[in-house]
PASELO-464991 format. One record per residue: chain; x, y, z of N, C-alpha, C in turn. Coordinates in Angstrom, 2 decimals, padded with zeros to 5 digits. Atoms other than C-alpha are relative to their C-alpha. Layout:
<atoms>
<atom chain="A" n_c1="X" n_c2="Y" n_c3="Z" ca_c1="X" ca_c2="Y" ca_c3="Z" c_c1="X" c_c2="Y" c_c3="Z"/>
...
</atoms>
This chain:
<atoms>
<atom chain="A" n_c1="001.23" n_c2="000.33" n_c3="-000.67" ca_c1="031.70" ca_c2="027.96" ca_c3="049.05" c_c1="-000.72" c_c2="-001.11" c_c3="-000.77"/>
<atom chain="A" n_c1="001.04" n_c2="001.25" n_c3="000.67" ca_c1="029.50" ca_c2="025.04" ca_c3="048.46" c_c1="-001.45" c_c2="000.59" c_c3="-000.55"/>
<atom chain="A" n_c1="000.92" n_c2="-000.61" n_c3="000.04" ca_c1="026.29" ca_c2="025.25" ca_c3="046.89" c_c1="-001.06" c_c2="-000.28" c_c3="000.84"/>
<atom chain="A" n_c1="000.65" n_c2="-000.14" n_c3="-001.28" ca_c1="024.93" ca_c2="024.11" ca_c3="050.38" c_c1="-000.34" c_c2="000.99" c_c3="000.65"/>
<atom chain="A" n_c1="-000.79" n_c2="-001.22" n_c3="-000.59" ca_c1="026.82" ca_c2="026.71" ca_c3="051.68" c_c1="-001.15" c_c2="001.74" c_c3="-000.70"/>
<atom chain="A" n_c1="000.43" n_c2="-001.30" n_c3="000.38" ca_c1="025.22" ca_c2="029.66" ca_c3="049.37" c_c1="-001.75" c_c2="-000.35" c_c3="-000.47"/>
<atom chain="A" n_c1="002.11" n_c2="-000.27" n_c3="-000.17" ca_c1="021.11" ca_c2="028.03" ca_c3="049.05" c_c1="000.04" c_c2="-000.02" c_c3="001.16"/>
<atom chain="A" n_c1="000.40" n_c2="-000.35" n_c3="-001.20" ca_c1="021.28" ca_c2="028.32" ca_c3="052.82" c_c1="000.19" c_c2="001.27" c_c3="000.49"/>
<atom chain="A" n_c1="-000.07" n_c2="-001.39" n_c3="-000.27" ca_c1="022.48" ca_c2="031.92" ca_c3="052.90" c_c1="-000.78" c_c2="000.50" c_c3="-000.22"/>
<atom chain="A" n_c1="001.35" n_c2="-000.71" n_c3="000.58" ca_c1="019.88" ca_c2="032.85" ca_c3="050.51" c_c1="-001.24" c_c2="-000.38" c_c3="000.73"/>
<atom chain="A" n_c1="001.11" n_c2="000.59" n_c3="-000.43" ca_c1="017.44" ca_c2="030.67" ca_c3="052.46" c_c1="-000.30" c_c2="001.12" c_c3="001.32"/>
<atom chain="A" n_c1="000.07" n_c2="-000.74" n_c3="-001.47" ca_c1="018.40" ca_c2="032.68" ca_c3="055.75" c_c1="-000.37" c_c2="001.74" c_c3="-000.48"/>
<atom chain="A" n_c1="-000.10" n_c2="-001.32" n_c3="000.31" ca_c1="018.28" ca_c2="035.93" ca_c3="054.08" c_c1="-001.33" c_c2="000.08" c_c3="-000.89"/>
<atom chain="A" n_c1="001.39" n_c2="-000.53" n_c3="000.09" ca_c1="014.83" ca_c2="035.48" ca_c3="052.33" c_c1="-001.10" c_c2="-000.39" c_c3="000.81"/>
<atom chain="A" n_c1="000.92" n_c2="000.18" n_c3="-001.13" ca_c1="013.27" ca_c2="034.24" ca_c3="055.57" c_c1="-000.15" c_c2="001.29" c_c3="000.66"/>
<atom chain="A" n_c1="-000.17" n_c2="-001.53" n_c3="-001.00" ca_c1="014.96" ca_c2="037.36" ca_c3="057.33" c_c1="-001.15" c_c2="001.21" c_c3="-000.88"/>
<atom chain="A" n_c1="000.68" n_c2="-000.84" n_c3="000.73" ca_c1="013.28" ca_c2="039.55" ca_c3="054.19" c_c1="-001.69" c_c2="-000.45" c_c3="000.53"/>
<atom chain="A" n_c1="001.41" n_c2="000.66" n_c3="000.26" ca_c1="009.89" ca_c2="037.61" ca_c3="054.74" c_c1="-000.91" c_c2="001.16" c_c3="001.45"/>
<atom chain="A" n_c1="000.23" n_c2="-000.85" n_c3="-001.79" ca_c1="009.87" ca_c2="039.19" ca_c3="058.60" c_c1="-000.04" c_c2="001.59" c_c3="-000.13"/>
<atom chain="A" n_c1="-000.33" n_c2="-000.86" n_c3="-000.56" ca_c1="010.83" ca_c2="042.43" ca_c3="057.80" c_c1="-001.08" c_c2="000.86" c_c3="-001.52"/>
<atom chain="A" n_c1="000.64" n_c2="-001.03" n_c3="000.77" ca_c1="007.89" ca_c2="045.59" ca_c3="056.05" c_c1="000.60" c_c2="-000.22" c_c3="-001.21"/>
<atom chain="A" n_c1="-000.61" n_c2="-000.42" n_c3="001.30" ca_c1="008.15" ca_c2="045.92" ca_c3="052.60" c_c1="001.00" c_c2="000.99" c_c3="-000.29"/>
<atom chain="A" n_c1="-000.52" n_c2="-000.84" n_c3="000.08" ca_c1="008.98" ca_c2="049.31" ca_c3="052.87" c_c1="001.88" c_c2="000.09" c_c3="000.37"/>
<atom chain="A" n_c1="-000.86" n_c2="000.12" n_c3="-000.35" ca_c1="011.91" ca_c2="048.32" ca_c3="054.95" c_c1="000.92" c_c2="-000.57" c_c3="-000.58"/>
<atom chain="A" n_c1="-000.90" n_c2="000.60" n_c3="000.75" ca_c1="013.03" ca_c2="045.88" ca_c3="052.66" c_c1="000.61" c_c2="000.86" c_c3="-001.10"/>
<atom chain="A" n_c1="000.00" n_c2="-001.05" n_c3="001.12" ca_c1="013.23" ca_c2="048.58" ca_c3="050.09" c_c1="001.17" c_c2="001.08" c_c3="000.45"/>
<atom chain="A" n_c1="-001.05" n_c2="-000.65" n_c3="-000.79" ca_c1="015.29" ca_c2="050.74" ca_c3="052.50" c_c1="000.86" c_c2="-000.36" c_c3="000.01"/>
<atom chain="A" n_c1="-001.69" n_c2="000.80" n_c3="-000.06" ca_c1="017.98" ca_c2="048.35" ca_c3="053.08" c_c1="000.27" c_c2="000.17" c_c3="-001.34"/>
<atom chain="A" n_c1="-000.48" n_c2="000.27" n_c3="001.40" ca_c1="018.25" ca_c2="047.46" ca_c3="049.30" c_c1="000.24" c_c2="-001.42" c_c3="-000.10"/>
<atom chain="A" n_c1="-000.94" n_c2="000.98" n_c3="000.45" ca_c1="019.37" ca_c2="044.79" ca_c3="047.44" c_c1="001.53" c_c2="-000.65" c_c3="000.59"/>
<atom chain="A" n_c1="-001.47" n_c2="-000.02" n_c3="-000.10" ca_c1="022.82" ca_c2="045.35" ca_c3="047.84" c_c1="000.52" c_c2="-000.41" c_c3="001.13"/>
<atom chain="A" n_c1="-000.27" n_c2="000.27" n_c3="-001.54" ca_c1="023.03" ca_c2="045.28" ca_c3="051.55" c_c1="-000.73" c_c2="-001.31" c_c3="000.40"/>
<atom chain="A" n_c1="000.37" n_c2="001.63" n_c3="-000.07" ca_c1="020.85" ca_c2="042.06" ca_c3="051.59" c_c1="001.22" c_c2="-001.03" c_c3="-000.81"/>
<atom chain="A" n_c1="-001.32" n_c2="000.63" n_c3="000.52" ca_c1="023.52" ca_c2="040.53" ca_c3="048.94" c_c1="001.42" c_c2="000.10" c_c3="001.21"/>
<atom chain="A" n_c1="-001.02" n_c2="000.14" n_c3="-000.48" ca_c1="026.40" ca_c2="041.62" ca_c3="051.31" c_c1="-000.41" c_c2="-001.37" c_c3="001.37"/>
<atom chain="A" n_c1="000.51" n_c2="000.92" n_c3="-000.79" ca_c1="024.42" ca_c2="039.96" ca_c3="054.03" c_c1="-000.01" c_c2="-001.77" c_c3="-000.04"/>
<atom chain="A" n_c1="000.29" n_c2="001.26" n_c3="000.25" ca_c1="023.82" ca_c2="036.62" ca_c3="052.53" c_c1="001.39" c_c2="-000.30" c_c3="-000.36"/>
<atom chain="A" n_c1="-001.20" n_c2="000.07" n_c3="000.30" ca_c1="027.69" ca_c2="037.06" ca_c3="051.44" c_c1="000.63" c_c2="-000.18" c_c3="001.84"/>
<atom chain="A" n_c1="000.10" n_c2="000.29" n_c3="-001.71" ca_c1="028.10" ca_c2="037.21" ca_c3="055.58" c_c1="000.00" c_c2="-001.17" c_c3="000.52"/>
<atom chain="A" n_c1="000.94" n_c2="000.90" n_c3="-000.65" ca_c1="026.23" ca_c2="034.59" ca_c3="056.37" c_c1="000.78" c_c2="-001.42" c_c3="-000.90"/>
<atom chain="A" n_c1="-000.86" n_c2="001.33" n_c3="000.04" ca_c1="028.08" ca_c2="032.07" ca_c3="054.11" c_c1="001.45" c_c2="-000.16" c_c3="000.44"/>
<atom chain="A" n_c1="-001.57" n_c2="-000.45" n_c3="-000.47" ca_c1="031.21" ca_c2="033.25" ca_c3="055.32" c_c1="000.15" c_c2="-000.62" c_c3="001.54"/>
<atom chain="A" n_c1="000.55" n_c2="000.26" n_c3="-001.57" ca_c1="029.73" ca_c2="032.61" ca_c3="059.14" c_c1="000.18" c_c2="-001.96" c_c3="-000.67"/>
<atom chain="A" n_c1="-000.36" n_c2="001.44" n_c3="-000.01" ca_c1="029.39" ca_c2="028.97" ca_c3="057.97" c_c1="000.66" c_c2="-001.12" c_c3="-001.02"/>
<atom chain="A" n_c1="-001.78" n_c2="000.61" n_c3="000.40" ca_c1="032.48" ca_c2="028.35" ca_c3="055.91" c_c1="000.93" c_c2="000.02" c_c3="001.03"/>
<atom chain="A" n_c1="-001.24" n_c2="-000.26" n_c3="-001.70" ca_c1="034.36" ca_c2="029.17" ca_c3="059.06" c_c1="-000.63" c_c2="-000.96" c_c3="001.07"/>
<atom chain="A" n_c1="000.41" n_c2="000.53" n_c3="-000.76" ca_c1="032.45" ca_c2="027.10" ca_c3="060.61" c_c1="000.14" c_c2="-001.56" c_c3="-000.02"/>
<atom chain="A" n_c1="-000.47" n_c2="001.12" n_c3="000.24" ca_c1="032.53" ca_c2="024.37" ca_c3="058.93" c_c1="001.54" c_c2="-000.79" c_c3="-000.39"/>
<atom chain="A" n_c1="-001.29" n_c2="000.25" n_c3="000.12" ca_c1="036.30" ca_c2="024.49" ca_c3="058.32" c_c1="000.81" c_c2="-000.15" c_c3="001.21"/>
<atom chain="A" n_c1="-000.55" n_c2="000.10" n_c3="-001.24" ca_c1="036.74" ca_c2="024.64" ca_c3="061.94" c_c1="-000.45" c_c2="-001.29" c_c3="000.28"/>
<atom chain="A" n_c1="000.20" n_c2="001.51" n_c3="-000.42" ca_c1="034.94" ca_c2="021.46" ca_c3="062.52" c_c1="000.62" c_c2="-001.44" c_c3="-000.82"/>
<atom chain="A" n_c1="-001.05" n_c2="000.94" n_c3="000.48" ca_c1="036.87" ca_c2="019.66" ca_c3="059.68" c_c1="001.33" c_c2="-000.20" c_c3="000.45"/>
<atom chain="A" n_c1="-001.11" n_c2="-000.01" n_c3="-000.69" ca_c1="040.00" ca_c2="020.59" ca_c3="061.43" c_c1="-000.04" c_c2="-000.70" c_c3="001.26"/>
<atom chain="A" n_c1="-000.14" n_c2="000.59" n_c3="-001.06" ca_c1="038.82" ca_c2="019.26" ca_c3="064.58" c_c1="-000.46" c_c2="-001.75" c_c3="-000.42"/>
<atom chain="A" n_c1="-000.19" n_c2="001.22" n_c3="000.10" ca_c1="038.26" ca_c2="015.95" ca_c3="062.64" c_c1="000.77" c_c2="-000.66" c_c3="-000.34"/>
<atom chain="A" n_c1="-001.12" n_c2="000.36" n_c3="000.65" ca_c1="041.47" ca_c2="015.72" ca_c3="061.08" c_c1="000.85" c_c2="-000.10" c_c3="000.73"/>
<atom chain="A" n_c1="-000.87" n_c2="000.29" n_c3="-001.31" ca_c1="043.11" ca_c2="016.46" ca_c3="064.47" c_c1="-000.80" c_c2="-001.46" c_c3="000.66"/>
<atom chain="A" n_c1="000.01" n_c2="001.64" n_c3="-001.09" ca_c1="041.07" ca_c2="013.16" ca_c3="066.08" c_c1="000.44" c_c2="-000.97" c_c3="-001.02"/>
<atom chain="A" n_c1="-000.47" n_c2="001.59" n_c3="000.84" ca_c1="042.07" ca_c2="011.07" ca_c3="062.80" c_c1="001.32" c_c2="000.12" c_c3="-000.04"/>
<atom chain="A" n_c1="-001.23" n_c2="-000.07" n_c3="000.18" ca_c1="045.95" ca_c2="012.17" ca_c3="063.05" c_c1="-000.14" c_c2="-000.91" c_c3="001.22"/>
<atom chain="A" n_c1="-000.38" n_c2="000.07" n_c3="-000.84" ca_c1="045.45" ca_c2="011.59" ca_c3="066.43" c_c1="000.00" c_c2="-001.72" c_c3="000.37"/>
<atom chain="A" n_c1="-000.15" n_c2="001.31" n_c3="000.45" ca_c1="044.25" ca_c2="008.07" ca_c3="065.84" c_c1="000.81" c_c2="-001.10" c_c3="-000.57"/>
<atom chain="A" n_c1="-000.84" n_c2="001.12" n_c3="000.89" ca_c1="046.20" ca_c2="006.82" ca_c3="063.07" c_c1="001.86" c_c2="000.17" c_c3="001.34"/>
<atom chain="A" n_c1="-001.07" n_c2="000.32" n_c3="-000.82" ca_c1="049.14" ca_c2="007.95" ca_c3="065.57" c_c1="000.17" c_c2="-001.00" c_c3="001.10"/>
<atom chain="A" n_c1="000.81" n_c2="000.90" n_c3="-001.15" ca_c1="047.61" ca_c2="006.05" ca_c3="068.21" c_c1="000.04" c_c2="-001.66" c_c3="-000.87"/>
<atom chain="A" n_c1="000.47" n_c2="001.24" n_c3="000.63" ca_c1="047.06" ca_c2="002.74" ca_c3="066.04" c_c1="001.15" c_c2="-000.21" c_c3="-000.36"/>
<atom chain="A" n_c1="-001.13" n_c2="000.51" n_c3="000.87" ca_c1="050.68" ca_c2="003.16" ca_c3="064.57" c_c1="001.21" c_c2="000.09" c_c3="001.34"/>
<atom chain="A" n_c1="-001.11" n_c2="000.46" n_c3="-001.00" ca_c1="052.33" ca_c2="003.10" ca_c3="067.99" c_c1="-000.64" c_c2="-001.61" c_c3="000.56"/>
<atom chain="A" n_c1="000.22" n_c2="001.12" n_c3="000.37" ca_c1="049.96" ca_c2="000.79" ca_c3="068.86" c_c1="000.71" c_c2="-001.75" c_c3="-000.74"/>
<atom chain="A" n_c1="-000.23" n_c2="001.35" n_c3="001.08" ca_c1="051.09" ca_c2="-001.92" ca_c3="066.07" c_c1="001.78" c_c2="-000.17" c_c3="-000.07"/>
<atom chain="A" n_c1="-001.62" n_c2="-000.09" n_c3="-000.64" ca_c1="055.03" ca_c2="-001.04" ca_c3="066.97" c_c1="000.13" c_c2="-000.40" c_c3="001.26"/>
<atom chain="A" n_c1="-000.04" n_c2="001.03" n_c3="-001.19" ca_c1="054.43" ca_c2="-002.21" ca_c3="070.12" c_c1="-001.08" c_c2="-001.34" c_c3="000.47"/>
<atom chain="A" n_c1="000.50" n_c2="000.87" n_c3="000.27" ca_c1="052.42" ca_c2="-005.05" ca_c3="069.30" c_c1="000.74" c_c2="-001.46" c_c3="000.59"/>
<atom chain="A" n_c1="-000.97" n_c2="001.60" n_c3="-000.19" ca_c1="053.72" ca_c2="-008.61" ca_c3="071.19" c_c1="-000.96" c_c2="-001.00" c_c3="-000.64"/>
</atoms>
């Protein structure tokens, strides 16, 4: 994970704390907030590894494109 990746988990997860009773926060715990924010970068590592893949498929798809392209070049 980046450390994009894990100050925006924490960011999402002490906004979510900000919303929710003290008491409540106290209920959940720690622990279950940690798994949470462990969640939540997980949600956008997958996310963002899916959208690098879909840029690596349009630049294969390119350079294939440019290298038939230049083989059939008159």
């Amino acid at each position: 994970m980046t450390m994009k990746q894990t100050a925006h988990a924490q960011h999402v997860v002490s906004s979510f704390k900000e919303r929710l009773p003290i008491a409540m926060c106290n209920d959940i715990g720690e622990e279950h907030f940690d798994e949470l924010e462990l969640l939540i970068e997980s949600a956008i590592s997958a996310a963002v590894l899916a959208e690098m893949e879909k840029a690596a498929d349009k630049i294969d798809k390119l350079a294939h494109d440019v290298r038939h392209f230049a083989e059939h070049f008159d």
